[in-house]
C-alpha positions as CSV (number, residue, x, y, z in Angstrom):
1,X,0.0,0.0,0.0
2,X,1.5,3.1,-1.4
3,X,2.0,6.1,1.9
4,X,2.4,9.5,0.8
5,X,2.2,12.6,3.4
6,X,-1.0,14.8,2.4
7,X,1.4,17.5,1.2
8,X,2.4,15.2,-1.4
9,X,-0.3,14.1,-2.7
10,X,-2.7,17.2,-3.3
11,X,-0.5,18.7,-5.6
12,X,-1.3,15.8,-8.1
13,X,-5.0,16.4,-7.5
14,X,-4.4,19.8,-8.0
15,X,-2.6,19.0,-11.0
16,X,-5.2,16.4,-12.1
17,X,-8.4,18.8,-11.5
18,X,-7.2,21.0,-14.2
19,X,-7.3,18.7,-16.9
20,X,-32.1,7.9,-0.4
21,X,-34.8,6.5,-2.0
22,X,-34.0,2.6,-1.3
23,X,-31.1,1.2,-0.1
24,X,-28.9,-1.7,-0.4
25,X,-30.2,-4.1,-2.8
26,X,-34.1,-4.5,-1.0
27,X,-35.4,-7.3,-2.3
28,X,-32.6,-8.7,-4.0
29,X,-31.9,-12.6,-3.2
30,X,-28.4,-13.8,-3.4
31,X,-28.1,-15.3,-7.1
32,X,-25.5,-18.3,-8.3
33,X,-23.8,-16.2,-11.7
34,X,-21.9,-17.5,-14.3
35,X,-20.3,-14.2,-14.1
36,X,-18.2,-14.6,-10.7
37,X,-16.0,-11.5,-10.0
38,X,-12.4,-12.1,-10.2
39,X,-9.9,-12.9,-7.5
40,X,-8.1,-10.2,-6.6
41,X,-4.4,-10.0,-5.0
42,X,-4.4,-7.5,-2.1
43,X,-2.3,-5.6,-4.1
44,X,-4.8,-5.2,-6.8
45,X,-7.5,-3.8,-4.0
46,X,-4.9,-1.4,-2.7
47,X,-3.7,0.4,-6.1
48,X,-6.3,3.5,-5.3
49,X,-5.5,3.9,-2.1
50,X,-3.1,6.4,-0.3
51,X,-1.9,7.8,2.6
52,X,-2.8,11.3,4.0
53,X,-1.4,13.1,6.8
54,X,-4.1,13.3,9.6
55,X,-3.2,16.6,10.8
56,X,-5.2,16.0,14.7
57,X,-3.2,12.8,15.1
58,X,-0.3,13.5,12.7
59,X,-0.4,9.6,11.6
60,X,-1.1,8.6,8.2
61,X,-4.7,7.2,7.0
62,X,-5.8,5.6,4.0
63,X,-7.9,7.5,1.3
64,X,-8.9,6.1,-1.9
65,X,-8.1,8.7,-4.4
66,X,-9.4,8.0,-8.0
67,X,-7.8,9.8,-10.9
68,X,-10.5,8.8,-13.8
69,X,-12.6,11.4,-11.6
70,X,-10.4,13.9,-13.5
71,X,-9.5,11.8,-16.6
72,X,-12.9,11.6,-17.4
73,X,-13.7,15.6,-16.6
74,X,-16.8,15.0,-14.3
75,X,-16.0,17.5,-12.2
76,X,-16.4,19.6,-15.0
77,X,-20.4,17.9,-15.7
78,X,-23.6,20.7,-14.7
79,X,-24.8,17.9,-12.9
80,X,-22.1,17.5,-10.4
81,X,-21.5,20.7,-9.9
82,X,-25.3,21.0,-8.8
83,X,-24.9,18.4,-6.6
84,X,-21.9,19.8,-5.2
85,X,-23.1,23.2,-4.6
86,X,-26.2,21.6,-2.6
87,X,-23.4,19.8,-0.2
88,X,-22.3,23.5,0.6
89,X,-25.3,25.3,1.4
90,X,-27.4,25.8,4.3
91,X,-30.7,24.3,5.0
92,X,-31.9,27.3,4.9
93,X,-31.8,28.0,1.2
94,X,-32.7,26.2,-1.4
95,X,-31.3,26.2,-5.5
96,X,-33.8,26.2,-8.4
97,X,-32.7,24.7,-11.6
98,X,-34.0,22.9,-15.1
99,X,-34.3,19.3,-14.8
100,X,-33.0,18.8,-18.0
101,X,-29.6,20.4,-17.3
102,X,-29.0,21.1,-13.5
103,X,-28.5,25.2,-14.4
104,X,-29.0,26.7,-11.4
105,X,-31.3,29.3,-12.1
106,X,-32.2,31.2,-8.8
107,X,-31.4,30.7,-5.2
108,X,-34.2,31.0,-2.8
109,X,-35.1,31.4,0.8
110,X,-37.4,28.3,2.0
111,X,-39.0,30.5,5.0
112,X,-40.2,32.7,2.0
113,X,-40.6,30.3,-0.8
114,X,-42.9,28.0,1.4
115,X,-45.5,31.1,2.3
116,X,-46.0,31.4,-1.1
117,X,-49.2,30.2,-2.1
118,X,-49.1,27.7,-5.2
119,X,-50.2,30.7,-7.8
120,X,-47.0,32.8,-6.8
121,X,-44.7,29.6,-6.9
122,X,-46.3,29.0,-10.7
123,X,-46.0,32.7,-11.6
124,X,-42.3,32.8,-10.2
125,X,-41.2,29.7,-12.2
126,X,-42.7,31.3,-15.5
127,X,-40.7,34.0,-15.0
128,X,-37.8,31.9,-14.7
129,X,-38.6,30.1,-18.1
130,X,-39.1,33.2,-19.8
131,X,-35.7,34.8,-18.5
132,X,-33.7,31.8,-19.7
133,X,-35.6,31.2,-22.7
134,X,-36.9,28.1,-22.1
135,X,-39.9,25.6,-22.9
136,X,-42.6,26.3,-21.5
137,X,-42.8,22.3,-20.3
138,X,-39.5,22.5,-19.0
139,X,-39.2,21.2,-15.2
140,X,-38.3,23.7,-12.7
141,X,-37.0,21.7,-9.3
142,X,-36.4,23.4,-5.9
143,X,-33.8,21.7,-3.9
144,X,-32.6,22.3,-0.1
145,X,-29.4,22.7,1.2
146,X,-27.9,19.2,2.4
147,X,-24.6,20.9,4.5
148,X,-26.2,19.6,7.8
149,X,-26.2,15.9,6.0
150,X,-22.9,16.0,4.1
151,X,-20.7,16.2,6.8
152,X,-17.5,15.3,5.5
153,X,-15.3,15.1,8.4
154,X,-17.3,13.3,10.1
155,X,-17.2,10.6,7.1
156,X,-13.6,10.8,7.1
157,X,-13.0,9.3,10.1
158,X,-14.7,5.9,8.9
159,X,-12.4,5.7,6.2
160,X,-9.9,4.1,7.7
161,X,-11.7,1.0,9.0
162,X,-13.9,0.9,6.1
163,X,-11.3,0.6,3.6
164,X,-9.6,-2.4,5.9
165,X,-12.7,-4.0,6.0
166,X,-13.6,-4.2,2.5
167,X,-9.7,-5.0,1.2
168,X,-10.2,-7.4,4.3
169,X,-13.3,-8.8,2.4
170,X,-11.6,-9.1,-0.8
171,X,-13.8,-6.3,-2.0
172,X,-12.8,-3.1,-3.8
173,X,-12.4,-0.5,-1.1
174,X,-13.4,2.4,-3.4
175,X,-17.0,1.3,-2.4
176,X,-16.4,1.4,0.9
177,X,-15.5,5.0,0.6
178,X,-17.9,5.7,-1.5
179,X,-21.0,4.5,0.4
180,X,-19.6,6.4,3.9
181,X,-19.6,9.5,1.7
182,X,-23.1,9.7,1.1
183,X,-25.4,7.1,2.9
184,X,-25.1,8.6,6.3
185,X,-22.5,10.9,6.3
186,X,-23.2,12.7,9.6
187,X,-24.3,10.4,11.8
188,X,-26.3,6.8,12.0
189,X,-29.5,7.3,11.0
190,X,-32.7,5.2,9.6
191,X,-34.3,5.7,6.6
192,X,-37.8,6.1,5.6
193,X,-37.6,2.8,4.7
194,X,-35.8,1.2,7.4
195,X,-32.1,0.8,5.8
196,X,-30.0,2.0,8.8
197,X,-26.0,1.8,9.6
198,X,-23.1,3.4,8.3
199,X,-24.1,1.4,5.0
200,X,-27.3,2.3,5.3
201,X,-28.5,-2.1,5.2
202,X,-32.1,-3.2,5.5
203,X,-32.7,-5.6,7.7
204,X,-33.3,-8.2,5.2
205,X,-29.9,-8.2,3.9
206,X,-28.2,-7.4,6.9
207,X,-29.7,-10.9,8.5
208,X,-28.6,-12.2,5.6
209,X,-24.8,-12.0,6.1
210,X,-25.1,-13.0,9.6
211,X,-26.2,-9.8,11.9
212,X,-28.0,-9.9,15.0
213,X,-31.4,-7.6,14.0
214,X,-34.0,-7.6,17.0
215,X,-35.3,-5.8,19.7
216,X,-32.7,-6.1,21.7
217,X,-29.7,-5.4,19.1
218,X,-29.7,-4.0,16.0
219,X,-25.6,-4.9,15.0
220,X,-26.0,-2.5,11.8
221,X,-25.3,0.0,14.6
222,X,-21.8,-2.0,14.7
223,X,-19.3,-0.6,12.1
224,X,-17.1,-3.8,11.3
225,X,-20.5,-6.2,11.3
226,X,-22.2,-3.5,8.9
227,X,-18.7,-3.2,6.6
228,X,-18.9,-6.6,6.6
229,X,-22.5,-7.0,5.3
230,X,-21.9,-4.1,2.8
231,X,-18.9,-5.5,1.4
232,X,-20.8,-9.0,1.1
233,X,-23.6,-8.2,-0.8
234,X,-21.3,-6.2,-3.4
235,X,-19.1,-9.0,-4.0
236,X,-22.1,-11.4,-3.7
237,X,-25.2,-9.8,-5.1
238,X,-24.0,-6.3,-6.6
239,X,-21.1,-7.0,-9.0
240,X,-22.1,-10.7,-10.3
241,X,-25.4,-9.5,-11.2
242,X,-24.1,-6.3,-13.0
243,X,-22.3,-8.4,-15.1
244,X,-25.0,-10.5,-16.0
245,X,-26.8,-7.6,-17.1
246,X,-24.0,-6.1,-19.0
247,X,-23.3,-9.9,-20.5
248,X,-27.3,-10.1,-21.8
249,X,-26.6,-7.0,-23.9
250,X,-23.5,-8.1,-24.4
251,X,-21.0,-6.5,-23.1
252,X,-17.9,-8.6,-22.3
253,X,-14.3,-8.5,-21.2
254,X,-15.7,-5.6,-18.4
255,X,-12.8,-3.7,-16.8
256,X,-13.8,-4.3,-12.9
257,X,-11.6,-1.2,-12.6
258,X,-13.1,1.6,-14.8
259,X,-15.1,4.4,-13.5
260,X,-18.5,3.8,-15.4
261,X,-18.8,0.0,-14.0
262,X,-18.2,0.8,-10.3
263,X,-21.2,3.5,-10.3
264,X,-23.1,0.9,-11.9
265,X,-22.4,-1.6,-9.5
266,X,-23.5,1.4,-6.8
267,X,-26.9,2.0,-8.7
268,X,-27.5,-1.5,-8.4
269,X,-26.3,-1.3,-4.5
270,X,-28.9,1.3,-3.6
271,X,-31.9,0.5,-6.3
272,X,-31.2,-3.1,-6.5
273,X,-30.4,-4.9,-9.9
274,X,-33.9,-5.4,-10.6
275,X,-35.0,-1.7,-11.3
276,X,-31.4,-1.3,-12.9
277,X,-31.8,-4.0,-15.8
278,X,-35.3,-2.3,-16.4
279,X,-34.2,1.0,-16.6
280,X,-30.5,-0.2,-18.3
281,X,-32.2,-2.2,-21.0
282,X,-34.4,1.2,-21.8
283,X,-31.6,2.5,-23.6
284,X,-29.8,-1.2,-24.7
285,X,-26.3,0.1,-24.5
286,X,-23.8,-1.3,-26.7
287,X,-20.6,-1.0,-25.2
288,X,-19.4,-0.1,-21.6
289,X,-18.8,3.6,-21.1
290,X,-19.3,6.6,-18.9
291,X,-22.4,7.1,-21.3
292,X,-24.0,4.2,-19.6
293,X,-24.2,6.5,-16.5
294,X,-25.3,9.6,-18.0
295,X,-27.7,8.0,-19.7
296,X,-29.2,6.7,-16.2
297,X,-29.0,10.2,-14.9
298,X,-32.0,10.6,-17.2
299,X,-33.6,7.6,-17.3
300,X,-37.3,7.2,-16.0
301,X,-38.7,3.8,-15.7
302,X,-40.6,1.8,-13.2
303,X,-39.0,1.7,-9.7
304,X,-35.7,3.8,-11.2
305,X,-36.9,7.4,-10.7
306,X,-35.4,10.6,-9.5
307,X,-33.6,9.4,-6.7
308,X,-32.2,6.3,-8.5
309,X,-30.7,8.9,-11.1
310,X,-29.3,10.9,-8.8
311,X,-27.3,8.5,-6.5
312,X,-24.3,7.9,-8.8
313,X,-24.2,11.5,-9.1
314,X,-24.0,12.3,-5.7
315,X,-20.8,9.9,-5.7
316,X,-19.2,11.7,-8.2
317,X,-19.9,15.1,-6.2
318,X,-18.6,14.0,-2.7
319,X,-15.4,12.6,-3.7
320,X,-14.5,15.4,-5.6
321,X,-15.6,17.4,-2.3
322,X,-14.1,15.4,-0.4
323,X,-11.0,15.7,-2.6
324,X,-11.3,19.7,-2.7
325,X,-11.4,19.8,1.2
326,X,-7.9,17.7,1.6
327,X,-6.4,20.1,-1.1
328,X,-7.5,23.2,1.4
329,X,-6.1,20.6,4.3
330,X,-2.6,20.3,2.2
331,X,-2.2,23.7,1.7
332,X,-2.8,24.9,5.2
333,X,-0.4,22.2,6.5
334,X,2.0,23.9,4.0
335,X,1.9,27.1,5.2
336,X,2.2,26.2,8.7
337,X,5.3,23.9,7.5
338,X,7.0,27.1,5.7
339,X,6.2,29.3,8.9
């Protein structure tokens, strides 16, 4: 496992950069595939991950750190920016934007813009077509601030163990990440549905893989018993049944490693593989790409609605956020270093 000190590595990100709904596979049953994920050599599992200075402890922790964020330029997409701007801002306010692109088109006080009655709210959206030119069908969508809920430091501090338990698991620990950056980022919590933990599990598959869920214990409260769940039903359920999908349209020879696959793997993680054949067969891909995803993002078919299209979007969004804030980290630990 490759250790670099934080002021070594945000440089390259610097340098690179400029170039809820359901959860967890609900009602998935584990499947025998044809497709079985490959064995992979500890090594293998560790390439993405690095070490960064933790300037309260001054030890060094493991972050995964994935370049095709910037190879492929999605931190340059409308959409993630949205998503990212949302992640910054208070409760308080809420960004209005066309559904169709993500352009943030006004930025609104929810005190105010809930004592509007529905008339004002119509007549304000009109106004907002007509200023930007656009169709009078086009979707207007009001979303809140989500700073309270993407608390990224808090997250941080699971990394660690998260990325040991997956690699331990013989499961990519990019997931792991992943997952603890936006299922409950700020502190255990239950869904409306009931998917609860730092991996946000419902019950079903978290009895599955061997925890204790009662009245008396709930172990998805239990970080390594929850990792350990997570990281199961990935290399179980999640992967093996993405690449049958991918296999029925016929898409072969997958690279476990690229970008595209491991955000479908994470649709399929949170909507279930189900509602991600349906909605994955509504545009029959022909070859694996980051199209795949984007096409997702605006696909609209039985179970796989708006929250489904977001999810992989909101991955995208907090690791480059997360990315942005070790960059600010690196720089201050530079100055106090040249002082």
């Amino acid at each position: 496992m490759r250790v670099l000190k934080l002021i070594a590595l945000l440089p390259l990100i610097l340098i690179l950069s400029s170039g809820s709904g359901s959860h967890a596979n609900k009602g998935d049953k584990d499947k025998t595939s044809n497709n079985k994920q490959d064995e992979n050599e500890p090594l293998g599992l560790c390439k993405n991950v690095v070490g960064v200075l933790n300037p309260q402890t001054n030890f060094n922790e493991n972050y995964i750190f994935d370049r095709q964020l910037y190879l492929h330029k999605v931190d340059e997409l409308q959409n993630v920016k949205y998503w990212r701007a949302i992640m910054n801002l208070h409760q308080d306010t809420a960004l209005m934007c066309f559904a169709n692109s993500r352009e943030v088109i006004a930025k609104v006080c929810l005190k105010d813009w809930n004592a509007k009655d529905e008339l004002c709210k119509k007549e304000f959206k009109d106004s907002l077509r007509t200023l930007y030119h656009a169709d009078t069908s086009s979707r207007v969508l009001i979303t809140a601030g989500k700073k309270f809920f993407y608390d990224f430091d808090k997250a941080s501090l699971n990394f660690q163990r998260g990325i040991h338990c997956f690699i331990e698991n013989g499961v990519d620990p990019w997931f792991a990440q992943a997952i603890l950056l936006i299922e409950s980022p700020n502190k255990l919590q239950k869904s409306n549905v009931g998917a609860y933990g730092s991996f946000q599990l419902m019950k079903d598959v978290a009895r599955m893989y061997g925890l204790k869920v009662n009245k008396q214990i709930d172990e998805r409260a239990i970080f390594e018993r929850s990792a350990y769940a997570a990281s199961s039903l990935l290399k179980n359920i999640c992967i093996p049944n993405t690449l049958k999908m991918l296999d029925s349209l016929k898409i072969c020879d997958v690279n476990q490693d690229e970008l595209w696959f491991k955000l479908l793997v994470m649709h399929v993680y949170h909507a279930g593989s189900g509602n991600v054949q349906k909605a994955l067969f509504s545009f029959a891909p022909s070859e694996g790409n980051m199209d795949i995803i984007y096409n997702l993002w605006k696909t609209n078919v039985g179970y796989f609605k708006t929250q489904s299209q977001n999810y992989s979007q909101l991955v995208l969004a907090a690791m480059l956020e997360m990315n942005t804030r070790l960059d600010l980290r690196s720089k201050q630990l530079l100055m106090a270093t040249n002082n």
